[in-house]
C-alpha positions as CSV (number, residue, x, y, z in Angstrom):
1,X,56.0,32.8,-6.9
2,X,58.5,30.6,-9.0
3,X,56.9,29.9,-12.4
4,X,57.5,26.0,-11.7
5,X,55.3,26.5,-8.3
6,X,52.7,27.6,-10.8
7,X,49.4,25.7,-11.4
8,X,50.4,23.8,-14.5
9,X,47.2,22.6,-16.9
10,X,47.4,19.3,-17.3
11,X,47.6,18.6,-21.6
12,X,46.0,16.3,-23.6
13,X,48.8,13.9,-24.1
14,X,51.8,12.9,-22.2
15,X,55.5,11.5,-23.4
16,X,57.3,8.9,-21.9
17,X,59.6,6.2,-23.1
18,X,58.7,2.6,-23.9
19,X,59.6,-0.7,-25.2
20,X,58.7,-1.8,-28.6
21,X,58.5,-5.5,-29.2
22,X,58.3,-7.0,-32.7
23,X,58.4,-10.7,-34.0
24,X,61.0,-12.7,-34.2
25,X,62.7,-10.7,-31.3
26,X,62.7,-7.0,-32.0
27,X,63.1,-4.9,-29.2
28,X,63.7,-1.0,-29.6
29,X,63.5,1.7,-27.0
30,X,61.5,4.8,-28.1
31,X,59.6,7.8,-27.5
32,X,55.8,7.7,-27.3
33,X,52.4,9.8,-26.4
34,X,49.9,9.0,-24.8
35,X,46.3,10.1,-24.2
36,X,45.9,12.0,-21.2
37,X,43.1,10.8,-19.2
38,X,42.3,12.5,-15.3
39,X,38.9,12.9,-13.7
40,X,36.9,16.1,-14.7
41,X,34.4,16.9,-11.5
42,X,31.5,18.9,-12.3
43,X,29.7,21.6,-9.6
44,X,26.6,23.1,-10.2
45,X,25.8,26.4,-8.3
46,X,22.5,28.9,-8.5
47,X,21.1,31.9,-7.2
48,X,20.7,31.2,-2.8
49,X,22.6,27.4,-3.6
50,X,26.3,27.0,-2.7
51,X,28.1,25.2,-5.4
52,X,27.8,21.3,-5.2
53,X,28.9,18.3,-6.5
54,X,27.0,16.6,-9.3
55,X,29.2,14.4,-12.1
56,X,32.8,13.1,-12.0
57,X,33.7,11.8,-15.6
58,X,37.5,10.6,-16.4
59,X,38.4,12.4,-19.1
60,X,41.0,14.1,-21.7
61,X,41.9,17.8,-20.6
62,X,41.0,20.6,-23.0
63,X,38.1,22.1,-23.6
64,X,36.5,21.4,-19.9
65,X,33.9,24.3,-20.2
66,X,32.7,22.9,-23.2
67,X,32.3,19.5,-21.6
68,X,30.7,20.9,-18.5
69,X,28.1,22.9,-20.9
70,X,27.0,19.9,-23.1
71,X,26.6,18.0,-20.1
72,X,24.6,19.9,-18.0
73,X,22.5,20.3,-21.4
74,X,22.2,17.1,-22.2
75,X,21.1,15.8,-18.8
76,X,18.0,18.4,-18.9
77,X,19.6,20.2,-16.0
78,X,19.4,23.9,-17.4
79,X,19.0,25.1,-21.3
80,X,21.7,27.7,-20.7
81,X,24.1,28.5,-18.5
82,X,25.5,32.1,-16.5
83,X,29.1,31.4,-16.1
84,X,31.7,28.3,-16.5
85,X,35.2,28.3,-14.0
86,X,37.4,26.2,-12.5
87,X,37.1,26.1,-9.0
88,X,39.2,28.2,-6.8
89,X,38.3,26.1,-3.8
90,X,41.0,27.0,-1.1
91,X,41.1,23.0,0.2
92,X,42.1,22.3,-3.3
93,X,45.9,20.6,-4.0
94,X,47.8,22.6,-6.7
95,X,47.4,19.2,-8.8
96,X,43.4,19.5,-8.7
97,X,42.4,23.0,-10.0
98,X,42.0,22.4,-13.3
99,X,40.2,19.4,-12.4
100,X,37.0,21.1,-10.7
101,X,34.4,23.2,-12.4
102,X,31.7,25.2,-11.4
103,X,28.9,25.6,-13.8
104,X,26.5,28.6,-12.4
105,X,22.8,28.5,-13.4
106,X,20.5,31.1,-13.3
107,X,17.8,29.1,-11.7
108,X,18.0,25.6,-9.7
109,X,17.8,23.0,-11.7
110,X,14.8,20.8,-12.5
111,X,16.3,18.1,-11.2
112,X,19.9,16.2,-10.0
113,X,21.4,13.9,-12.0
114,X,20.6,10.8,-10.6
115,X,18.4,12.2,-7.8
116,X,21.7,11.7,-5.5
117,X,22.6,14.1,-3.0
118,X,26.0,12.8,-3.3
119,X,28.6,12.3,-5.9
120,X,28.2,10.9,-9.0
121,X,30.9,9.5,-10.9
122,X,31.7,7.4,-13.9
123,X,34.3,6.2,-16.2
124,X,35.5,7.5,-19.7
125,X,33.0,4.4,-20.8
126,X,29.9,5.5,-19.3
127,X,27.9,8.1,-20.5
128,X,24.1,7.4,-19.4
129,X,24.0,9.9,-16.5
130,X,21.0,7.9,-14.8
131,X,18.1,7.6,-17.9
132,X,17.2,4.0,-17.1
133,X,14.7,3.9,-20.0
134,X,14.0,5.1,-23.8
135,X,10.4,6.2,-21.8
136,X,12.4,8.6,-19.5
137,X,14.8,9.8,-22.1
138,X,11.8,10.7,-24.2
139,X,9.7,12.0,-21.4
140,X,12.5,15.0,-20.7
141,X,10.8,18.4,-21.3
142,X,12.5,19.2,-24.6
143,X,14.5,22.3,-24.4
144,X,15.3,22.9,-28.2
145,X,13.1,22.1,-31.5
146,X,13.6,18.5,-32.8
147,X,15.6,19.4,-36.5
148,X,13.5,20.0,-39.6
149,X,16.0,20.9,-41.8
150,X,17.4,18.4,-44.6
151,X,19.7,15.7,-43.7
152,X,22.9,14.4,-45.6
153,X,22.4,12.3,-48.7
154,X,24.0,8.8,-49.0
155,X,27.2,9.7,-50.3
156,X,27.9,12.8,-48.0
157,X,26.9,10.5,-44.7
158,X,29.5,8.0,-46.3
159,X,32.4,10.9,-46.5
160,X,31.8,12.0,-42.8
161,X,34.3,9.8,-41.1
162,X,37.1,10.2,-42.8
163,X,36.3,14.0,-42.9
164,X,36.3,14.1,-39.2
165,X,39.7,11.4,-39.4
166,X,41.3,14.2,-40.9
167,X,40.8,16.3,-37.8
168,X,41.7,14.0,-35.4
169,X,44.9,15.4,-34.4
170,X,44.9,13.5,-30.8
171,X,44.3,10.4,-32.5
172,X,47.3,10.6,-35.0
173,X,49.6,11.5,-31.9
174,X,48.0,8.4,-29.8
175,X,46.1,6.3,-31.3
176,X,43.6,6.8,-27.9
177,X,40.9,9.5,-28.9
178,X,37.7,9.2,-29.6
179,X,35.9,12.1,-31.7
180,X,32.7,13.9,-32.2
181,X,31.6,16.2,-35.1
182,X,28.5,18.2,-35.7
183,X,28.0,18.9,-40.1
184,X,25.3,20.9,-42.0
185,X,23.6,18.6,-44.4
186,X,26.4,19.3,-46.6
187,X,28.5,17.8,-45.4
188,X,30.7,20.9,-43.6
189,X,32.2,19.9,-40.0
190,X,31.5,22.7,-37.9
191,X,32.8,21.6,-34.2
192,X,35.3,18.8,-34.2
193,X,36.1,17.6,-31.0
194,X,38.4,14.4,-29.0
195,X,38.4,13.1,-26.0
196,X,39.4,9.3,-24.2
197,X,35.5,9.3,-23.1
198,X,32.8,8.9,-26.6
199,X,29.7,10.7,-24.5
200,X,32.6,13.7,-24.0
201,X,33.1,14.2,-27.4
202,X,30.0,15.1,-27.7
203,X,29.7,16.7,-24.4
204,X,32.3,19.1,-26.2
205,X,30.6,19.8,-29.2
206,X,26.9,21.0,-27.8
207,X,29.1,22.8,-25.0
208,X,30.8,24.2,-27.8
209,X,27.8,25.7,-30.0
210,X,26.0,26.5,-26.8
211,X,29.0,28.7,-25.6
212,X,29.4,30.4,-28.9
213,X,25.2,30.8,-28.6
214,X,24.3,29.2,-31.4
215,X,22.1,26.1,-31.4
216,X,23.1,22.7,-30.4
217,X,21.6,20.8,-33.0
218,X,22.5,20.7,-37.0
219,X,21.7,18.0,-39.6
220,X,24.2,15.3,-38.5
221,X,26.2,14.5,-35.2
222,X,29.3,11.9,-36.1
223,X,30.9,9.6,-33.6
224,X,34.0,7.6,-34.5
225,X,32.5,4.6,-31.7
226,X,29.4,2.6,-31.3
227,X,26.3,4.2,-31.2
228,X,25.3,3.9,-27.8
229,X,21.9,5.0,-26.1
230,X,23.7,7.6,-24.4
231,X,25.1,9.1,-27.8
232,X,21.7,9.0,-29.3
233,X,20.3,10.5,-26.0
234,X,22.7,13.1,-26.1
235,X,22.0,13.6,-30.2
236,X,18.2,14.0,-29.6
237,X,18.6,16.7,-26.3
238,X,20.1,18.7,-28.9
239,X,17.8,18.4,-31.7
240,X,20.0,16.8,-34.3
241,X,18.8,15.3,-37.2
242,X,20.4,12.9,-37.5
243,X,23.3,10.4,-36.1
244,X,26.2,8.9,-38.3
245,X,28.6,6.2,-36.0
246,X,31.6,4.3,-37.5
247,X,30.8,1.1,-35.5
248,X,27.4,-0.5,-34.6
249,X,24.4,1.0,-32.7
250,X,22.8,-1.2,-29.8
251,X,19.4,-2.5,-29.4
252,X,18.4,0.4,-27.1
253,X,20.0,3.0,-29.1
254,X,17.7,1.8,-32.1
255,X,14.2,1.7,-30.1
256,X,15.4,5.5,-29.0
257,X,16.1,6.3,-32.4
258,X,13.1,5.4,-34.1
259,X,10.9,6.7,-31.5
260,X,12.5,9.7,-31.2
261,X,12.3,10.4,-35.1
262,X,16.4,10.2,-35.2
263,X,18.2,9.1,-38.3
264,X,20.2,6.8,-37.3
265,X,23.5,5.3,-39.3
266,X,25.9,2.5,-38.4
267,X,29.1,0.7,-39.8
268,X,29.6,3.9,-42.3
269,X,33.1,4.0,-44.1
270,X,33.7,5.2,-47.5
271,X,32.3,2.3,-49.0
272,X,29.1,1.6,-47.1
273,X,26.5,2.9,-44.2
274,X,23.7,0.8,-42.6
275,X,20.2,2.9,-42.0
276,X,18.7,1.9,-38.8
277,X,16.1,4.3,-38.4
């Protein structure tokens, strides 16, 4: 087979030319990148069960079995996985087959996401997979011990973003990622991840640690958005101590917080971080 009639991964960002318009009347034809953003769909199969649909998230490409790992993690579906693949469904266009992956369990899960049969989908926005409450996120059968190790101290929670800036590689060529980091209490970044989608960031990161098999949870997970319920859901399935967000937390992400026992940090730039639980 020709190499160009090969299955070609799609990359994170794409090139393409554009107009750039400045005041009074600039206008300059250039070069640019842009994030690359294409649904991710998600299969679960176990022992006796043929692999089925569960979650279609838009997302950046790279680091898919990562993504696919936290996920299933952080809905409760399974604590571990057996094997992570893209699909090599035969019905497949050439175009789709880095876009489908099957995560095989060694059990059924406890439950579906959503309780649907069906599909489930949802944008690069949306991240809360179904909880409907703080009650149902904190009735989940935890699968890891809630941390008990020390968290960061003022001025180390203050240094984290622009830590995890410098990493941000996607963001520098686009200006379109958003990023995840898990850090000891120290202040070390141990998994630094991007994506156009927040809750895949951090998808990335557990799937990341779980796939390397070490534990999912450290001293401080750091988002470069809003905290979100679904970011603090996702920070408390994987027993991190704490949660450190550039922008502002939301009503429900506090009442989750504080009766879940998570730190939880807001507006933090070099200058200054808000404590909201």
């Amino acid at each position: 087979m020709p190499e160009s009639d090969l299955p070609r991964r799609p990359g994170p960002s794409v090139r393409l030319r554009v107009t750039e318009l400045t005041a009074p009347d600039g206008v300059r034809e250039r070069e640019d990148r842009v994030i690359t953003e294409e649904p991710l769909e998600i299969r679960l199969a176990w022992p006796e069960a043929h692999a089925q649909r569960a979650w279609v998230t838009m997302r950046t490409p790279g680091h898919d079995f990562e993504l696919a790992t936290g996920w299933v993690f952080h809905e409760g579906l399974a604590p571990r996985v057996e094997r992570v693949a893209y699909c090599t469904d035969t019905t497949l266009r050439r175009e789709q087959e880095f876009n489908v992956v099957t995560v095989t369990l060694d059990a059924a899960p406890t439950s579906l996401p959503h309780q649907h049969e069906a599909l489930s989908a949802g944008s690069s926005a949306c991240g809360v997979c179904g909880t409907d409450s703080v009650s149902t996120a904190l009735n989940r059968t935890p699968t890891v011990l809630p941390w008990d190790g020390p968290l960061p101290d003022v001025d180390v929670i203050r240094g984290l973003p622009d830590a995890m800036r410098a990493q941000q590689s996607l963001f520098a060529r686009t200006g379109g990622a958003h990023a995840a980091a898990l850090a000891t209490a120290t202040g070390e970044l141990l998994v630094v991840r991007e994506d156009v989608g927040r809750h895949n960031a951090v998808d990335k990161v557990t799937g990341a640690r779980l796939l390397a098999g070490l534990p999912p949870g450290e001293a401080c997970l750091v988002v470069s958005a809003r905290a979100g319920f679904e970011l603090v859901q996702k920070a408390v399935a994987a027993g991190t101590g704490s949660l450190v967000a550039v922008g502002a937390p939301t009503s429900l992400a506090v009442d989750l917080a504080r009766r879940a026992g998570l730190a939880l940090f807001g507006f933090t730039d070099a200058d200054r971080t808000v404590r909201y639980s």
